[in-house]
TORVO-953439 format. One record per atom (N, C-alpha, C): residue in three letters; x, z, y. Coordinates in steps of 0.1 Angstrom, whole numbers, plus 2048, in hexadecimal, padded with zeros to 3 digits. Example, Ala and Ser with C-alpha at 12.3 -4.5 7.8 and 13.67 -1.06 7.14 Angstrom:
BEGIN
<atom><r>ALA</r><east>884</east><up>84E</up><north>7C7</north></atom>
<atom><r>ALA</r><east>87B</east><up>84E</up><north>7D3</north></atom>
<atom><r>ALA</r><east>884</east><up>84E</up><north>7DF</north></atom>
<atom><r>SER</r><east>880</east><up>847</up><north>7EA</north></atom>
<atom><r>SER</r><east>889</east><up>847</up><north>7F5</north></atom>
<atom><r>SER</r><east>881</east><up>84F</up><north>800</north></atom>
// end
This chain:
BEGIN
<atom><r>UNK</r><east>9ED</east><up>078</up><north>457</north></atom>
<atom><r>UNK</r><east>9E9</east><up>081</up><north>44D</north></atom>
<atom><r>UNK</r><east>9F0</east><up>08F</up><north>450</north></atom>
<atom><r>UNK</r><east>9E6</east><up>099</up><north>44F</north></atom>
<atom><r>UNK</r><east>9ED</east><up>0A6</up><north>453</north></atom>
<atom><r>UNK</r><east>9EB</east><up>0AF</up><north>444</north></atom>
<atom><r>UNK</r><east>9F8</east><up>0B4</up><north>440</north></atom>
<atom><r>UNK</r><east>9FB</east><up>0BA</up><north>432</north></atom>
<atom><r>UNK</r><east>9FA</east><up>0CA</up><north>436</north></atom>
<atom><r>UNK</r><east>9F8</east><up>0D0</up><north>42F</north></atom>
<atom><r>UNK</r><east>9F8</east><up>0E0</up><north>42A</north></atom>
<atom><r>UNK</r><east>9FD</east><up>0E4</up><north>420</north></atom>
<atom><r>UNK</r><east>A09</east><up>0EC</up><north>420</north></atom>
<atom><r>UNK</r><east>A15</east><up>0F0</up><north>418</north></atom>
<atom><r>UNK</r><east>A13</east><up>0FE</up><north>416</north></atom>
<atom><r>UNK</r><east>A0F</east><up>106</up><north>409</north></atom>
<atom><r>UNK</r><east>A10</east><up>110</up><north>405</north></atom>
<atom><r>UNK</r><east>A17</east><up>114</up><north>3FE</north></atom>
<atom><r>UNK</r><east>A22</east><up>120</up><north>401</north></atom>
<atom><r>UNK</r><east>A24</east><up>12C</up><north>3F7</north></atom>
<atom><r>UNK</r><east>A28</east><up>137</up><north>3FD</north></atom>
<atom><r>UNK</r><east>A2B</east><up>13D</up><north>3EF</north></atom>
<atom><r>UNK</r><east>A27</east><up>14B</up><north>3EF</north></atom>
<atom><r>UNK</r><east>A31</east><up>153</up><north>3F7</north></atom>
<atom><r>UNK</r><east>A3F</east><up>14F</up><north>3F8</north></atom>
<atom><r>UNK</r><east>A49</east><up>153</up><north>3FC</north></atom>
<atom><r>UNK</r><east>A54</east><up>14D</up><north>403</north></atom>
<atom><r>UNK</r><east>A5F</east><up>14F</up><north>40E</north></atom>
<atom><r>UNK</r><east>A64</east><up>149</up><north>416</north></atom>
<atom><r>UNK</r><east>A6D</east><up>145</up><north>40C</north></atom>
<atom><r>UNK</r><east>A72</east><up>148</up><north>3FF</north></atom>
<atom><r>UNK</r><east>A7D</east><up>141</up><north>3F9</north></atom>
<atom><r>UNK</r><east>A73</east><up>135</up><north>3F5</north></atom>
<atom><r>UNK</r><east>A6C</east><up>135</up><north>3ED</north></atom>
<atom><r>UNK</r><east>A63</east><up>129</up><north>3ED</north></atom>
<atom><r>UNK</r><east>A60</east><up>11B</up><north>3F2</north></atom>
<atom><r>UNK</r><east>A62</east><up>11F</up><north>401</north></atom>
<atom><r>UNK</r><east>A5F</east><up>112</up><north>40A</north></atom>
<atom><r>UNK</r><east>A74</east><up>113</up><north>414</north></atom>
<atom><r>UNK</r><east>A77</east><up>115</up><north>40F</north></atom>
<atom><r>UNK</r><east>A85</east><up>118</up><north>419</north></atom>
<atom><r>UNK</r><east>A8B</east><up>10C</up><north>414</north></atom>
<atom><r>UNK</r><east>A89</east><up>100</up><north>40B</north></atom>
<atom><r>UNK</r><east>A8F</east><up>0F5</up><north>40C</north></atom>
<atom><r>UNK</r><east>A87</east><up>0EA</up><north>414</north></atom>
<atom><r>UNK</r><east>A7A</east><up>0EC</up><north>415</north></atom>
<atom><r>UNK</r><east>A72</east><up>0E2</up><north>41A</north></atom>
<atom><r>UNK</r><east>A74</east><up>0EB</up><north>42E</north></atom>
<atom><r>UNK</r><east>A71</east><up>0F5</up><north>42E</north></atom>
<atom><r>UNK</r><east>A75</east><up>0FA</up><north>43B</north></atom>
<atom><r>UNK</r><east>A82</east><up>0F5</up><north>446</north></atom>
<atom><r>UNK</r><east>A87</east><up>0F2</up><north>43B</north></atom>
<atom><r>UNK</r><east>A94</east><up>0F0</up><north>440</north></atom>
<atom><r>UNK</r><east>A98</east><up>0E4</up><north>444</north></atom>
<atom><r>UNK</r><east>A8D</east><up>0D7</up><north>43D</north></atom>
<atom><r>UNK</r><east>A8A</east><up>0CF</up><north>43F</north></atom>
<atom><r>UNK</r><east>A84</east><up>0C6</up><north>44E</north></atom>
<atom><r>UNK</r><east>A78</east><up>0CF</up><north>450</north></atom>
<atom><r>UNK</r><east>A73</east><up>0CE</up><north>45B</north></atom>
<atom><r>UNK</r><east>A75</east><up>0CB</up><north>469</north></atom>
<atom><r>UNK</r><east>A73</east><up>0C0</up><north>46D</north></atom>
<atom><r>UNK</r><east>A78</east><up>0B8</up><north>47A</north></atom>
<atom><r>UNK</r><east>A6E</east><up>0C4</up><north>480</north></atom>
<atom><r>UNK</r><east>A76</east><up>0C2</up><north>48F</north></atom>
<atom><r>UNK</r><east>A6B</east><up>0CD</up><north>49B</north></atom>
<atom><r>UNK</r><east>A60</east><up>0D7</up><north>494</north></atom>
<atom><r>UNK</r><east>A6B</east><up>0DF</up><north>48C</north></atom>
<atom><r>UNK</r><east>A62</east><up>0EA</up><north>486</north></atom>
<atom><r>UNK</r><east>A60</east><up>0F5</up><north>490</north></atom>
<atom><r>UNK</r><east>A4E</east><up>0FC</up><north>491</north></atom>
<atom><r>UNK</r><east>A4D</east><up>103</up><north>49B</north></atom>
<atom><r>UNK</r><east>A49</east><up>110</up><north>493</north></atom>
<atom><r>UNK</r><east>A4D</east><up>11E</up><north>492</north></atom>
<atom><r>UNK</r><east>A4A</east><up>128</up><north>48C</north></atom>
<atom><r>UNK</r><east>A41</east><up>132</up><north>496</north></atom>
<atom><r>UNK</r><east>A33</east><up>133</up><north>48E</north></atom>
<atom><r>UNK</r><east>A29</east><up>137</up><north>493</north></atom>
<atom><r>UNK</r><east>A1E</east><up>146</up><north>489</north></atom>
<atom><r>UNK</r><east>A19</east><up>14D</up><north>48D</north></atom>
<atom><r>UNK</r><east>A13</east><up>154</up><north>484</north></atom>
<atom><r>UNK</r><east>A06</east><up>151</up><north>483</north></atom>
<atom><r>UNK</r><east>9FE</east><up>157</up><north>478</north></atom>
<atom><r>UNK</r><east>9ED</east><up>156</up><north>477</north></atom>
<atom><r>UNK</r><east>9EC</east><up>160</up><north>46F</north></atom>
<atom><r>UNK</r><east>9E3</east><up>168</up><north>475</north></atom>
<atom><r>UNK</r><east>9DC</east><up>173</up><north>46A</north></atom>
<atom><r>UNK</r><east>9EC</east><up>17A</up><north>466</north></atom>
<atom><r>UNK</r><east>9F6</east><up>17D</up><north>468</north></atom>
<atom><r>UNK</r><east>A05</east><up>185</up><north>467</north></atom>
<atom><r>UNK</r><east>A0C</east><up>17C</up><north>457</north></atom>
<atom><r>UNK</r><east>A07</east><up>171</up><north>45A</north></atom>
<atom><r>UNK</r><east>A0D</east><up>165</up><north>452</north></atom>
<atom><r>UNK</r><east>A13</east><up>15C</up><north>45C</north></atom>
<atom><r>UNK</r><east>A20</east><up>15B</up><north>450</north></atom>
<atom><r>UNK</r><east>A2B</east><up>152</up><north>457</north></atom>
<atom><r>UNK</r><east>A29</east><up>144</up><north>455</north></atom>
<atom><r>UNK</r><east>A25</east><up>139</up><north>464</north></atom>
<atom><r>UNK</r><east>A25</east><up>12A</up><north>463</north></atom>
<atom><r>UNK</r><east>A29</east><up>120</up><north>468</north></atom>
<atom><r>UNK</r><east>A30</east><up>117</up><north>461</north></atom>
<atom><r>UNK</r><east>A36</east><up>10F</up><north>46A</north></atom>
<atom><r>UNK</r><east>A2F</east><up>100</up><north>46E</north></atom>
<atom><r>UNK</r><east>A32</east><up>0FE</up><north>477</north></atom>
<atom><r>UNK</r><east>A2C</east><up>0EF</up><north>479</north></atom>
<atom><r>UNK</r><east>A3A</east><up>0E6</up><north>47C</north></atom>
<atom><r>UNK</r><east>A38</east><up>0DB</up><north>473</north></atom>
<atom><r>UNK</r><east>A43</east><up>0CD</up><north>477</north></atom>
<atom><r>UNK</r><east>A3F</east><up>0C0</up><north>473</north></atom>
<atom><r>UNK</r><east>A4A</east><up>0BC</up><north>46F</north></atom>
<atom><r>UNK</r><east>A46</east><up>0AC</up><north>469</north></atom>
<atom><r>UNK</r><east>A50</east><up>0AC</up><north>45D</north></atom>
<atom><r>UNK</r><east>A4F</east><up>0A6</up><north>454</north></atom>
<atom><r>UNK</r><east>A57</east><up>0A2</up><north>44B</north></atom>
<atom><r>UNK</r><east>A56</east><up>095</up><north>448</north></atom>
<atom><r>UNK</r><east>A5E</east><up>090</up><north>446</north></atom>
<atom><r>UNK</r><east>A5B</east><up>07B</up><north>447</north></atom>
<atom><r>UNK</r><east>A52</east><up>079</up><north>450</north></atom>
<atom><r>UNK</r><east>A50</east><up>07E</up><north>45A</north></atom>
<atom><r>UNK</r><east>A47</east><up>078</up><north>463</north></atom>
<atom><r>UNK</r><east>A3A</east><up>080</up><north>462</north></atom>
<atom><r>UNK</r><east>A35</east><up>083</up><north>455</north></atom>
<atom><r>UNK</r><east>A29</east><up>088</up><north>453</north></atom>
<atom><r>UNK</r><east>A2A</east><up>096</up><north>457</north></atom>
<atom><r>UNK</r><east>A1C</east><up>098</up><north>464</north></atom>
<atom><r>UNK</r><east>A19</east><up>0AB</up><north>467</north></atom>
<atom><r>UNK</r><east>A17</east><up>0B4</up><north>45D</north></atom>
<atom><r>UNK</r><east>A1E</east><up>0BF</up><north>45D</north></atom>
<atom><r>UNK</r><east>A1F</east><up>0CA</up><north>452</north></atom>
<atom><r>UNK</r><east>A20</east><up>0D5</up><north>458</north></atom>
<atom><r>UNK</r><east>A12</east><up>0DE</up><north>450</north></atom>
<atom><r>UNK</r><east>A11</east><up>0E8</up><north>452</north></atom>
<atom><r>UNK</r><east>A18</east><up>0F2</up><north>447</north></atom>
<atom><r>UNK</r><east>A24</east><up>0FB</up><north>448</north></atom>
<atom><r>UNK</r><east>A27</east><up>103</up><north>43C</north></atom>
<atom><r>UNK</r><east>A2B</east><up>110</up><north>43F</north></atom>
<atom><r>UNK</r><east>A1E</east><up>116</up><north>434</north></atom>
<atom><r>UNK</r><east>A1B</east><up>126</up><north>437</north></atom>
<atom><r>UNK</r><east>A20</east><up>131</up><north>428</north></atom>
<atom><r>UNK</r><east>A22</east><up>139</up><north>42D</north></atom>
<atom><r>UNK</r><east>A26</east><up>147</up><north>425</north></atom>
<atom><r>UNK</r><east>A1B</east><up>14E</up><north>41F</north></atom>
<atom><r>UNK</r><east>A14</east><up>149</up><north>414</north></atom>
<atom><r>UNK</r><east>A05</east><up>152</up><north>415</north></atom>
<atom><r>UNK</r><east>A0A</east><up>160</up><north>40F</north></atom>
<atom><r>UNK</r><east>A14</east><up>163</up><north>40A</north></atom>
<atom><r>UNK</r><east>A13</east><up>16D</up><north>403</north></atom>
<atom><r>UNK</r><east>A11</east><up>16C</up><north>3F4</north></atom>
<atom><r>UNK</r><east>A18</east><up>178</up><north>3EC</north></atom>
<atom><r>UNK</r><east>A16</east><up>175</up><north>3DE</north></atom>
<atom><r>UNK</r><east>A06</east><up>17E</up><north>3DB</north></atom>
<atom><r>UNK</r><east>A04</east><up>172</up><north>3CF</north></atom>
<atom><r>UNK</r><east>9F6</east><up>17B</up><north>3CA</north></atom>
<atom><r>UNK</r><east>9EB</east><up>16F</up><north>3CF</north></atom>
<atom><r>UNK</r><east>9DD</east><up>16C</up><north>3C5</north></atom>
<atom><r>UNK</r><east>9D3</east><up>162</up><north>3C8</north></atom>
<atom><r>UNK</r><east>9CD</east><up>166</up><north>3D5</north></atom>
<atom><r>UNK</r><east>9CA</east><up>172</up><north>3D5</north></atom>
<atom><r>UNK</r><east>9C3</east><up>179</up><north>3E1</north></atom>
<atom><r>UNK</r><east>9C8</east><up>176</up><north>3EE</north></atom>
<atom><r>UNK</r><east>9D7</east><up>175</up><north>3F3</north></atom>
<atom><r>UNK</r><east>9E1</east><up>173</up><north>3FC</north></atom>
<atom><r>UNK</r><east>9DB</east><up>15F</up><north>3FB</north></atom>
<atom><r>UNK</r><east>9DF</east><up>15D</up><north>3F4</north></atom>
<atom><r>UNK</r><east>9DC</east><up>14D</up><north>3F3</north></atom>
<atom><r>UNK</r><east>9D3</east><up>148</up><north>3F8</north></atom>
<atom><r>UNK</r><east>9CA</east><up>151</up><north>3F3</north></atom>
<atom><r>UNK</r><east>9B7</east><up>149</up><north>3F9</north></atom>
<atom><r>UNK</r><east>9B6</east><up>14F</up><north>409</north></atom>
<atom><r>UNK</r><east>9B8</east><up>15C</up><north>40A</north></atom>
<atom><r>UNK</r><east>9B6</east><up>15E</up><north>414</north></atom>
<atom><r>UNK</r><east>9C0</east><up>155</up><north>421</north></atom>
<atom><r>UNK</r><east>9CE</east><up>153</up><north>41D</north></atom>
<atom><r>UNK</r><east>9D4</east><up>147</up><north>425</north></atom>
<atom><r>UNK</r><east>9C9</east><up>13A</up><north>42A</north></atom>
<atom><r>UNK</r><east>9CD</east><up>138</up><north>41C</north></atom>
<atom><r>UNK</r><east>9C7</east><up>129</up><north>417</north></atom>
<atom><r>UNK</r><east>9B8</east><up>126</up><north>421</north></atom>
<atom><r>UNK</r><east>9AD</east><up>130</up><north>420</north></atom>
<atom><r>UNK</r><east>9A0</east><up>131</up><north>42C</north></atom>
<atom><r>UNK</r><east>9A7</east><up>132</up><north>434</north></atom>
<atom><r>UNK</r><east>9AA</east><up>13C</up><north>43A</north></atom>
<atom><r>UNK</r><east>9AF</east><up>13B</up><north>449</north></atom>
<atom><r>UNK</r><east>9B2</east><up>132</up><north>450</north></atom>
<atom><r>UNK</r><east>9BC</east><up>128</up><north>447</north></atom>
<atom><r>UNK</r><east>9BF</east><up>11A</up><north>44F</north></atom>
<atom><r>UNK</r><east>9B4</east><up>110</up><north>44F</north></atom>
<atom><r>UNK</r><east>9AD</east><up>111</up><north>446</north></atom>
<atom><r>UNK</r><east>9A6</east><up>107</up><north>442</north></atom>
<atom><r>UNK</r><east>99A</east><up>10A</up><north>44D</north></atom>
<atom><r>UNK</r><east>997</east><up>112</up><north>44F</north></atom>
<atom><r>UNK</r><east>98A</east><up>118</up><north>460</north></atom>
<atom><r>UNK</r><east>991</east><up>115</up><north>469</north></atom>
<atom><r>UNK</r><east>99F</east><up>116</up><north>46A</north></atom>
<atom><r>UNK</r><east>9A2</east><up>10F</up><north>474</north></atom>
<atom><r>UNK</r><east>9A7</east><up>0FE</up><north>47A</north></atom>
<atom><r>UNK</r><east>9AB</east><up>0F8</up><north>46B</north></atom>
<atom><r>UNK</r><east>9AD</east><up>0ED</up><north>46A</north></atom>
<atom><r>UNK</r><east>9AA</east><up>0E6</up><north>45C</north></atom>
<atom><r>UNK</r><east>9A7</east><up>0D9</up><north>45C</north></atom>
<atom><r>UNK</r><east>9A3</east><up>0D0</up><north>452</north></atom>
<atom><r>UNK</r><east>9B5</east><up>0CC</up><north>44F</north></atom>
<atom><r>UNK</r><east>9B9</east><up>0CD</up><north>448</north></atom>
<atom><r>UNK</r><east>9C6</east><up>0C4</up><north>446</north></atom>
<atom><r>UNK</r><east>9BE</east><up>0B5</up><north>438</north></atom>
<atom><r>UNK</r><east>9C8</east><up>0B0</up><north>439</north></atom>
<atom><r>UNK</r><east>9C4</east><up>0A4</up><north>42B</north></atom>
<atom><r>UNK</r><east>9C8</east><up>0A6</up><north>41F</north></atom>
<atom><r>UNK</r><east>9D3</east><up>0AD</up><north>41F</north></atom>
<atom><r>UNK</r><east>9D6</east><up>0B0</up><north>413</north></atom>
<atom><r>UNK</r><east>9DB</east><up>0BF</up><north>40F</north></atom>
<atom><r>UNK</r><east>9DA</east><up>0C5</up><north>405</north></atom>
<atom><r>UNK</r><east>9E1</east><up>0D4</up><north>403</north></atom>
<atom><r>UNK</r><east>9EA</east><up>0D4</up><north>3FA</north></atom>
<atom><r>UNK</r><east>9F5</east><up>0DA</up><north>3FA</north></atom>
<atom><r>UNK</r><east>9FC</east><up>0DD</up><north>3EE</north></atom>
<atom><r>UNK</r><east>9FF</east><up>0ED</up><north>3EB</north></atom>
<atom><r>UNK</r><east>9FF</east><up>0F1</up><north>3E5</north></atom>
<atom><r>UNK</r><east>A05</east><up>0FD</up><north>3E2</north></atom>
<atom><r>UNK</r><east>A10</east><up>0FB</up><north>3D3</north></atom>
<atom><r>UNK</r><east>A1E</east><up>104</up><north>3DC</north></atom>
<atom><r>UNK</r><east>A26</east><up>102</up><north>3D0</north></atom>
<atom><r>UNK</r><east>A31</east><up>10D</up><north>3CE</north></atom>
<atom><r>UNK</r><east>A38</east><up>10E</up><north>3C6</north></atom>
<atom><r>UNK</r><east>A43</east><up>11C</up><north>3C4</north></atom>
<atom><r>UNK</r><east>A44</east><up>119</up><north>3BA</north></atom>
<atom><r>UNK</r><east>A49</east><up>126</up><north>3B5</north></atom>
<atom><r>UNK</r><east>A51</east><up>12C</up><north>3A8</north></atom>
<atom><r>UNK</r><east>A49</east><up>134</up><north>39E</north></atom>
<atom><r>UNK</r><east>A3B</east><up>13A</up><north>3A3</north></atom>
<atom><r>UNK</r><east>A37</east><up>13F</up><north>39A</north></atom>
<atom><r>UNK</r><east>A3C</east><up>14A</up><north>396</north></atom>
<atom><r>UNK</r><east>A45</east><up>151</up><north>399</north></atom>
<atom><r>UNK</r><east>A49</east><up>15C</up><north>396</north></atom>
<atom><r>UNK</r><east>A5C</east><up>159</up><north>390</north></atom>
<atom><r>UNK</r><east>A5C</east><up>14C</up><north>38C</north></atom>
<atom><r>UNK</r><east>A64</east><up>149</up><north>381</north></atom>
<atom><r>UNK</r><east>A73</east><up>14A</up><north>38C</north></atom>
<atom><r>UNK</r><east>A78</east><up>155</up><north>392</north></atom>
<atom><r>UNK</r><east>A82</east><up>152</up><north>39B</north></atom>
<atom><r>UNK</r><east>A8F</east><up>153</up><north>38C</north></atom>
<atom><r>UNK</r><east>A98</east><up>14F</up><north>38F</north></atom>
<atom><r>UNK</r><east>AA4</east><up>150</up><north>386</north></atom>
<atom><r>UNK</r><east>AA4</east><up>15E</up><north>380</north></atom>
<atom><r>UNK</r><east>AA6</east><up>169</up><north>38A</north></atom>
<atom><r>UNK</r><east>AA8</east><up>175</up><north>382</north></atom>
<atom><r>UNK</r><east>A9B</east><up>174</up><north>377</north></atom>
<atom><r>UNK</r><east>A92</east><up>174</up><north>37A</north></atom>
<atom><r>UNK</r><east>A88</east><up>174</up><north>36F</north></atom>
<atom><r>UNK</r><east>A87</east><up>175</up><north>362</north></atom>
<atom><r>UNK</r><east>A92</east><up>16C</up><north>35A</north></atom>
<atom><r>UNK</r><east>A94</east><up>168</up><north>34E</north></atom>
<atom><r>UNK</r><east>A8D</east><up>15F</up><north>34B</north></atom>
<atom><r>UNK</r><east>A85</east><up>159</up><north>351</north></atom>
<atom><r>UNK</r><east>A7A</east><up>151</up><north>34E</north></atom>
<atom><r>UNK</r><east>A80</east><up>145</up><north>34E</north></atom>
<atom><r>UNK</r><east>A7F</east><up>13C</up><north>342</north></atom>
<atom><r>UNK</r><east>A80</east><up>129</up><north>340</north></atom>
<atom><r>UNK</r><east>A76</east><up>125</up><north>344</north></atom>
<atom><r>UNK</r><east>A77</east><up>114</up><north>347</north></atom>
<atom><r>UNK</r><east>A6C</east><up>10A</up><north>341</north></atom>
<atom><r>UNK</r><east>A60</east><up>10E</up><north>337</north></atom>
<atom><r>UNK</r><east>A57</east><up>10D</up><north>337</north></atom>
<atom><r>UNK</r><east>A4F</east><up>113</up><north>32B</north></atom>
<atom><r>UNK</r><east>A4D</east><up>120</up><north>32A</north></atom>
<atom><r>UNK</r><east>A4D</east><up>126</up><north>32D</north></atom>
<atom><r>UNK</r><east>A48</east><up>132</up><north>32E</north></atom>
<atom><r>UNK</r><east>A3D</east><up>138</up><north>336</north></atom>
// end
């Protein structure tokens, strides 16, 4: 199974990055991507950039290039600590 890991920003993915057995850092389109494995499973995990437009335009890009099986897209949403922002909000 080959996975596809989105967000918007390097804090975002910098605990799952860090994770990554034989992680290889690569660019597409001046987006930052890494390829490795996590438990075993191949993982692609890219930087699309903040904003929907940054997202989709990632998000195709890989996708013309590769079928993966599954997608995730994940972060903060804006909600970094300084923010003020709780749960619920």
């Amino acid at each position: 199974m080959r996975v596809l890991l989105l967000t918007a920003t390097a804090g975002e993915q910098a605990e799952v990055a860090a994770r990554l057995d034989d992680a290889v850092l690569s660019y597409r389109h001046g987006r930052q991507r890494r390829h490795g494995r996590l438990a075993g499973v191949p993982i692609c995990l890219i930087e699309t950039g903040i904003g929907l437009v940054n997202t989709a335009q990632a998000l195709t890009s890989e996708l013309c290039m590769d079928l993966p099986e599954l997608v995730i897209h994940f972060g903060v949403a804006g909600a970094y600590s300084a923010s003020g922002l709780v749960i619920g909000d």
